[in-house]
C-alpha positions in Angstrom: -70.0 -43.9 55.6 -69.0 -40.3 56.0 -70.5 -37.3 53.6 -69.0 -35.2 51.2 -68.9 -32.4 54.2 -67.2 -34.5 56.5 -64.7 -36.0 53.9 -64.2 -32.3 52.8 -63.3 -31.2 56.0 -60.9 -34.2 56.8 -59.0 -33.4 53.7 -59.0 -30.1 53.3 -55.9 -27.9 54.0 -55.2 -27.4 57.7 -53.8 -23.7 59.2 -50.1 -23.8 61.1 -50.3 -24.2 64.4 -47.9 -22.8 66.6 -45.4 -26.0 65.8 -46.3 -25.5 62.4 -44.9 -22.0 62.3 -42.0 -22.8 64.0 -41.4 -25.1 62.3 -40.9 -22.7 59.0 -39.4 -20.3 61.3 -36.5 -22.8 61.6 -36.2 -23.9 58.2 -36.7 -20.0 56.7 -33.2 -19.6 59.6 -31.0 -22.3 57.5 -32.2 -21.2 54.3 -31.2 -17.6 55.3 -27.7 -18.7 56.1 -27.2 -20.9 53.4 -28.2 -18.2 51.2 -25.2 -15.5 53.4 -23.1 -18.8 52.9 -22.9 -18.6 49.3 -22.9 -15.2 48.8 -19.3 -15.7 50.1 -18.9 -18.1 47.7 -20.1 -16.3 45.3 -17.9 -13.5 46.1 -15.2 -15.3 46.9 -14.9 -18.2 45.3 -14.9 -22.2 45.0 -11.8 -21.8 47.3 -13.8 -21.2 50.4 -15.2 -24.8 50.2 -12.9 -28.2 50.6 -12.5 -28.9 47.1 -9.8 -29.2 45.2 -8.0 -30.3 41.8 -8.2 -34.0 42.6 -11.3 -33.5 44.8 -13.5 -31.5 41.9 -16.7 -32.7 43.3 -17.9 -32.6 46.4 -21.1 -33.0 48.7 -22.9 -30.4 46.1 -22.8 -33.1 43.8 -23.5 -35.8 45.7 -26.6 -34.4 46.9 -28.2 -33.2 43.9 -27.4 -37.2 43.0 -29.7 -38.0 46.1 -32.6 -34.8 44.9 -33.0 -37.3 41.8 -32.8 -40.2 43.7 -35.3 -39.0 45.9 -37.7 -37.7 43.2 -37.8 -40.8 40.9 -40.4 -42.7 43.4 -42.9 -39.5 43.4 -43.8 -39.0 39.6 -42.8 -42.5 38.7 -44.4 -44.6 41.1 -47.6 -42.7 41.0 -48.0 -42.9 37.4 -47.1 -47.1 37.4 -50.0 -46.9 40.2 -52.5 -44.8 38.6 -51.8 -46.7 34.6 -52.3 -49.8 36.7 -55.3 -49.0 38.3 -54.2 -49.6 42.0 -56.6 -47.5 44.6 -55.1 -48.6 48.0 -52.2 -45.8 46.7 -54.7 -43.1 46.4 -53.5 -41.7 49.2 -50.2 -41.9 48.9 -50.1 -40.5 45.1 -50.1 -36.5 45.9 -47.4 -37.2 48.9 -45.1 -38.6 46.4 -45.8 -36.1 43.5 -44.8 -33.5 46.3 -41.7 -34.8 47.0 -40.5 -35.2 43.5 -41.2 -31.8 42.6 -39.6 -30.1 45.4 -36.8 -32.2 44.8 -36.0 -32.2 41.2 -36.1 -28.2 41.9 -33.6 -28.3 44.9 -32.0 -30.6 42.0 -31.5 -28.3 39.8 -30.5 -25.4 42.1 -28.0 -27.5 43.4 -25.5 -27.6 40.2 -26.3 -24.2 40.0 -24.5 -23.8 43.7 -21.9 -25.8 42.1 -21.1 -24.0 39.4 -17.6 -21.5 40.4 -19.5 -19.3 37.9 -23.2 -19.7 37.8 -23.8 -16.5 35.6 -21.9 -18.0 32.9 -24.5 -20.8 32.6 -26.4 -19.2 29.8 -22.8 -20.6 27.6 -24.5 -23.9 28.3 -27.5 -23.1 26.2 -25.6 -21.3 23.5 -22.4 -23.7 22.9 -23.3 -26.6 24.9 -22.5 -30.1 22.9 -25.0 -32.6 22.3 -22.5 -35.0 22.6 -21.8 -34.2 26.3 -24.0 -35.7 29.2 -23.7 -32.6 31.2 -26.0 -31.4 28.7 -28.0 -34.2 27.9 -28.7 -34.1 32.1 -29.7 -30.7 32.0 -32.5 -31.0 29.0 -33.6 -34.2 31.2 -34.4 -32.3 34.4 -36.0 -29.6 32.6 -38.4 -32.0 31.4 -39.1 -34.1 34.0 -39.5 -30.9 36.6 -41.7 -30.3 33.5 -43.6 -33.2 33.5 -43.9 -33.4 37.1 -45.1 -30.2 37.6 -47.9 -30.9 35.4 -48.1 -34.2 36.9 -48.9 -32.5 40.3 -51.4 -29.3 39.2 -53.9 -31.7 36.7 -55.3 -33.8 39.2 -55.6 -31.0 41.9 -58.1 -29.1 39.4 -61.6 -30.6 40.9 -59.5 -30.2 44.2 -59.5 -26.5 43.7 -63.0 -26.4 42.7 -63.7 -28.1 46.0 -62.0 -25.7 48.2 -63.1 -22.7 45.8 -66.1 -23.3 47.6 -65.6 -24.3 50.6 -63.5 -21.2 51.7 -66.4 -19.1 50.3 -65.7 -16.9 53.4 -62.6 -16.0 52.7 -63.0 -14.6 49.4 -59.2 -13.8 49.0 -58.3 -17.6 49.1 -61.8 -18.8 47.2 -61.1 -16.9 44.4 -57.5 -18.1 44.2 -58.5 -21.8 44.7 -61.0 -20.9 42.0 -58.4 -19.7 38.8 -56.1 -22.4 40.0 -59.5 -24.8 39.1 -59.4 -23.5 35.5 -63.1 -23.3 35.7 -63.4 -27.0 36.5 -66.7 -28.4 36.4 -66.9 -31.8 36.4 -69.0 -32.1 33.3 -68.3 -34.6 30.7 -66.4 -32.8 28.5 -63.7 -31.6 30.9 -63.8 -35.1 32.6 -63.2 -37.2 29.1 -59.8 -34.7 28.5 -58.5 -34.4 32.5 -58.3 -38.3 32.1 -56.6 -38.3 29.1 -54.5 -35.8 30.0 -53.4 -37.5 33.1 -52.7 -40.7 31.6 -51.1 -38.9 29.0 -48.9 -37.3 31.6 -48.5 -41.1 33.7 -47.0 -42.6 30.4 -44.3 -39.4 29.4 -43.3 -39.8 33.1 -42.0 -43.0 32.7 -39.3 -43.0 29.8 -38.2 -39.2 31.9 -37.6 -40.5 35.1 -35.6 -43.8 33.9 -33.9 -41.2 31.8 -32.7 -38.5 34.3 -31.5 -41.3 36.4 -30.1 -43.2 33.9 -28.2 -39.9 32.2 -27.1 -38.6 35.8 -24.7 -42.2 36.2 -24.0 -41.8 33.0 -21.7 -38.9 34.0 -19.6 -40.9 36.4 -19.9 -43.6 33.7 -18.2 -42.1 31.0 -15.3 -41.2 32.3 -12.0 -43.9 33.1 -11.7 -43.5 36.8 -11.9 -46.5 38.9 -15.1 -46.5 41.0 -17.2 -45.0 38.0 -16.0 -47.2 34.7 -19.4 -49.1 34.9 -21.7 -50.4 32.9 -23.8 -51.4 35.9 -24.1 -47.7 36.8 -27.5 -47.3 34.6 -29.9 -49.7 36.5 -27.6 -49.4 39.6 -28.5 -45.6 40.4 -32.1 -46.5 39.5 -32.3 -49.3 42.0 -31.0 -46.9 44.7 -33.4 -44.2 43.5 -36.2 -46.3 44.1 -35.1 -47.2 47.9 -34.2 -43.5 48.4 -37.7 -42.0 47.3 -39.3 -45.0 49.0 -38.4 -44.3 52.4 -38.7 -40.5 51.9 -42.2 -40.7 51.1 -42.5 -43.5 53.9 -41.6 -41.3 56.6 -43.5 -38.2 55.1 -46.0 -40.1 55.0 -46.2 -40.7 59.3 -45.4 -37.3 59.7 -48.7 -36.0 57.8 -50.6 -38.5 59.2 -49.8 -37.7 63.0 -49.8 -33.5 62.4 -53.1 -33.9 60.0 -55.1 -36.4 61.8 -55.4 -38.8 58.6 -55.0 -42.0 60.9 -58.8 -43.3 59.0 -57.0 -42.3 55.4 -53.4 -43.4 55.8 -53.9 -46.6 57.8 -51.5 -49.3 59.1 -52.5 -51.2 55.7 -50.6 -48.7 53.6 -47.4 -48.6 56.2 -47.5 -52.4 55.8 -47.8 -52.1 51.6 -44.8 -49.9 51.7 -42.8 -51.7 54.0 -43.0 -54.3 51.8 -42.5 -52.5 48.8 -39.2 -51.2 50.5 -38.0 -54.6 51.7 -37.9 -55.8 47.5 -36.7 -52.5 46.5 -33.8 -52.8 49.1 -32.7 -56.4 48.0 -32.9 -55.5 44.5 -30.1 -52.8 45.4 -28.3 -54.5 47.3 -27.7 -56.9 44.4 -26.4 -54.1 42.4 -24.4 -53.4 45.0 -22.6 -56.9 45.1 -22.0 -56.3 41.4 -20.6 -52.8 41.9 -18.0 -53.9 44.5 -17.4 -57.9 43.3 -16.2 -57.0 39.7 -13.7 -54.6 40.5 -12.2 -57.1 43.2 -12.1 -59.9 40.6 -10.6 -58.0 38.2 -8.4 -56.9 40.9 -6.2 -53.6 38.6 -3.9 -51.7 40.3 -6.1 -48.6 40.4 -9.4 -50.7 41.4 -8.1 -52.4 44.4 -6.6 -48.8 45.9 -10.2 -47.8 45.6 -11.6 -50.8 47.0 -8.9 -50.7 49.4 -10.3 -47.0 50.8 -13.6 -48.5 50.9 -13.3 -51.7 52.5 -10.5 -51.1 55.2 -9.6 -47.9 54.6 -10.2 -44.3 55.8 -13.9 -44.3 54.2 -14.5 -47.9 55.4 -16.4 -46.6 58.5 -18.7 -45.2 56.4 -19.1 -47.5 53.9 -20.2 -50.4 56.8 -22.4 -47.6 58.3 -24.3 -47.2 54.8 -24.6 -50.7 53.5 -25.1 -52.2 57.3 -26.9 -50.0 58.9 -28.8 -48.2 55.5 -29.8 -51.4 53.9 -28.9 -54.9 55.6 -30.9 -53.7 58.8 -33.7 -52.0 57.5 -34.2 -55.2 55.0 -34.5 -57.7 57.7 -36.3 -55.1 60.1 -39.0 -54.8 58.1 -39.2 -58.6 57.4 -41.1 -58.9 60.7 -44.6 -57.6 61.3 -44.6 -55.3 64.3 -41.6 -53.4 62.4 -44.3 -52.6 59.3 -46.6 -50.4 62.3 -45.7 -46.7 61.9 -43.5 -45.9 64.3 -41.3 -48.1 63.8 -41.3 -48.3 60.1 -41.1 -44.4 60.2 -37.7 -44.8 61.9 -36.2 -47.5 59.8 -37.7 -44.5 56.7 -35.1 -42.4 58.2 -32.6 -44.3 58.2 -32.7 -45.4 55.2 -32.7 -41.7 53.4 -30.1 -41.0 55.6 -27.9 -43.7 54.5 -29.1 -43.1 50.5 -27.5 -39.3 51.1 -24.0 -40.8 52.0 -24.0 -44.2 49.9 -24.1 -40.6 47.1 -21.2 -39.2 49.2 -19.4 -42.8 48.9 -20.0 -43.3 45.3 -18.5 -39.3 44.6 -15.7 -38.8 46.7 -13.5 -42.0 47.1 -13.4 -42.3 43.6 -12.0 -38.8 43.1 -9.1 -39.3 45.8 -8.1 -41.8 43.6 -7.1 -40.9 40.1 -5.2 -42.6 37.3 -2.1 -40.3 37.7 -0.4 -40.8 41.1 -1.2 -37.5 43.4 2.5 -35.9 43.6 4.0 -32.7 44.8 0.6 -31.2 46.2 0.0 -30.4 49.9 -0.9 -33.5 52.1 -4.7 -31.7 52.5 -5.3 -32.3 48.5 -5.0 -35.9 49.7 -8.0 -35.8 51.2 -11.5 -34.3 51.2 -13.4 -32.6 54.4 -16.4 -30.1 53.3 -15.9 -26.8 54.9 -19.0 -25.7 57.4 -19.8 -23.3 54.9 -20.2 -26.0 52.7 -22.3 -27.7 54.9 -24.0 -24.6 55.7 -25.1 -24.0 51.5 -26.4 -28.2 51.7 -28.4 -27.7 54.9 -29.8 -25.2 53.1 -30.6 -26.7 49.9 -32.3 -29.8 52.2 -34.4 -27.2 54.2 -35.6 -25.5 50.8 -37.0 -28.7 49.6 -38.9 -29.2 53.3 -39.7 -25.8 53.0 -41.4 -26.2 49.4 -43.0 -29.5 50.8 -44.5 -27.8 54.0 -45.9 -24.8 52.2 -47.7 -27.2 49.1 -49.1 -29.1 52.6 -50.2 -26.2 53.6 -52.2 -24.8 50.5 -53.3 -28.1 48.7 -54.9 -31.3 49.8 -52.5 -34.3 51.0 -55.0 -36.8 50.1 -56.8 -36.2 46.9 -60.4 -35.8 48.1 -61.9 -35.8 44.5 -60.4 -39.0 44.0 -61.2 -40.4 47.5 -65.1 -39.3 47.2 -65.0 -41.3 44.1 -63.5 -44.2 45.4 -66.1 -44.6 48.8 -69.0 -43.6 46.4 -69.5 -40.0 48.0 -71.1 -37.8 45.5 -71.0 -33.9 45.8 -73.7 -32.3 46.6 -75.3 -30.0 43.6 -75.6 -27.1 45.8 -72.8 -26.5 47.8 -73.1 -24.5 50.7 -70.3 -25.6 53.0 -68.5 -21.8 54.2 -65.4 -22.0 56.2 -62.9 -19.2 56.7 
């Protein structure tokens, strides 16, 4: 059995290496030109990007549809694990919370891009209508970013206390580590209310994330167009939400564990678990999915079939078969064999499968748009269609690198792998006196 020292210093936050900074070097670059990207369109204009009157949404949308996809798995799934008492998660639990709080805030930035006049959004809060879903989706992400924030910071407190003194040496970052640990002590007291609180936290989480998931497909829902008149759209976006944020914290998950050294903490065991987990959560989508696209074809309106039609054998048909083939039926019976549950391989079918949750968003957005009630008339052929501009591209890239950058800065500053929990769990107690000094 290892001692607190050792288990300290295995979990502990690591300093950049030269990939490391590199690494943010690159992602600070995209950010940088996102950022001169949108400053023209800002200045500019919606008009710069390749939307327009029948194309009203575009990729902006449907990637802040995959952010809350992508964040339902962190806060959610780590509070079903921790109110059901499962400790093979452990360390898996902060990796998620990570990814659903820098997503949810990418999220929220995101319709913020969108938005031809973002400093008019304060009209939101003062004549908003509680009877819109626009607005109901905006008091939903404020909470759950809430929630999850909270969700994140409670259980790092004896973390901070840890590292409060164990960076004695460099006083700087001690006493930082040490206000961030709210003058933890691990006494009784504060014990009885962090666990309270945190299962106070794991049961608010719940009814939050099902709601922000459930309110974002409400506004496709609630409109007529073909595509989006749903019922099924509820459970349907939740479904794909849980195979999005699976596979994102599937592939995070290799990547800390090759760059950190955590091979004894984040074992073959947990890649198996999850590739389990993501073979159910896949076939549970792809059920949803039969229902999205068998319905419509039953019922077989004029308006349904030209969307079908676009999908099926049309100009987004490529896609489509990419997504559902390639994101879903492959990775489903991939990981229904063994040797493709070992990291590497499971890391790569991860990939794959986030990539194909971002455009199964970009398939459920745009096709339906080019295809409106009203027949498209007397407009230039290019309103026909939608292409995003590479400055649109440009502002997305950018909004995807500020959520890895977000991750890669909370890796480097907090503990992937809860060691408070983890001494807990292996029976390591602290020592009283705690000398360990480490710059």
């Amino acid at each position: 059995m290892k001692s607190y020292e050792q288990l300290t210093n295995d979990l502990a936050p690591k300093k950049f290496g030269l990939y490391g900074k590199l690494w943010i070097g690159f992602l600070s670059v995209i950010i940088l030109g996102a950022v001169y990207a949108y400053y023209l369109q800002f200045t500019r204009g919606l008009e710069i990007t390749g939307m327009r009157d029948y194309s009203l949404w575009g990729i902006y949308i449907s990637n802040f549809v995959f952010f809350v996809a992508i964040s339902l798995v962190g806060s959610l799934v780590t509070a079903i694990l921790r109110l059901s008492g499962v400790t093979w998660a452990t360390p898996l639990t902060r990796i998620s919370e990570i990814i659903a709080v820098a997503a949810i805030i990418m999220g929220g930035l995101t319709i913020i891009i969108d938005m031809g006049r973002p400093d008019r959004i304060y009209n939101l809060f003062l004549h908003g209508r509680l009877q819109s879903p626009i607005v109901w989706d905006v008091i939903v992400v404020t909470t759950y970013l809430t929630i999850s924030l909270l969700l994140l910071f409670y259980p790092l407190l004896p973390d901070f206390h840890i590292l409060s003194k164990k960076f004695k040496a460099n006083v700087k970052l001690s006493k930082i580590y040490a206000k961030l640990s709210l003058n933890w002590t691990g006494d009784a007291s504060q014990t009885s209310i962090y666990k309270w609180s945190i299962r106070t936290l794991s049961v608010l989480i719940i009814p939050v994330a099902f709601g922000i998931h459930t309110v974002t497909a409400w506004l496709f829902a609630a409109t007529y167009r073909p595509g989006w008149d749903s019922s099924n759209f509820g459970p349907y976006f939740i479904a794909g939400a849980f195979v999005a944020g699976a596979g994102g914290v599937i592939a995070l998950m290799y990547i800390l564990r090759r760059t950190h050294h955590l091979e004894e903490y984040i074992t073959d065991f947990h890649f198996d678990k999850m590739g389990k987990l993501l073979v159910l959560l896949i076939l549970v989508y792809i059920y949803f999915n039969v229902n999205e696209y068998l319905v419509p074809a039953l019922k077989t309106t004029e308006k349904e079939v030209g969307h079908l039609k676009a999908l099926f054998y049309g100009e987004e048909a490529w896609l489509f078969y990419t997504v559902i083939l390639g994101g879903l039926v492959f990775p489903a019976i991939a990981l229904l064999f063994k040797g493709m549950r070992k990291p590497l391989p499971i890391f790569i079918i991860a990939v794959i499968v986030v990539l194909g949750a971002w455009w199964k968003r970009y398939i459920i957005v745009i096709p339906t748009l080019l295809h409106p009630f009203l027949p498209v008339q007397g407009v230039p052929e290019s309103w026909h269609h939608y292409s995003p501009t590479h400055l649109e591209w440009l502002i997305t890239w950018g909004t995807l690198a500020g959520a890895m950058l977000i991750v890669t800065l909370l890796v480097r500053y907090v503990p992937i792998i809860p060691i408070h929990e983890t001494a807990e769990e292996r029976g390591i107690e602290e020592p009283k006196n705690e000398t360990n000094d480490e710059k």
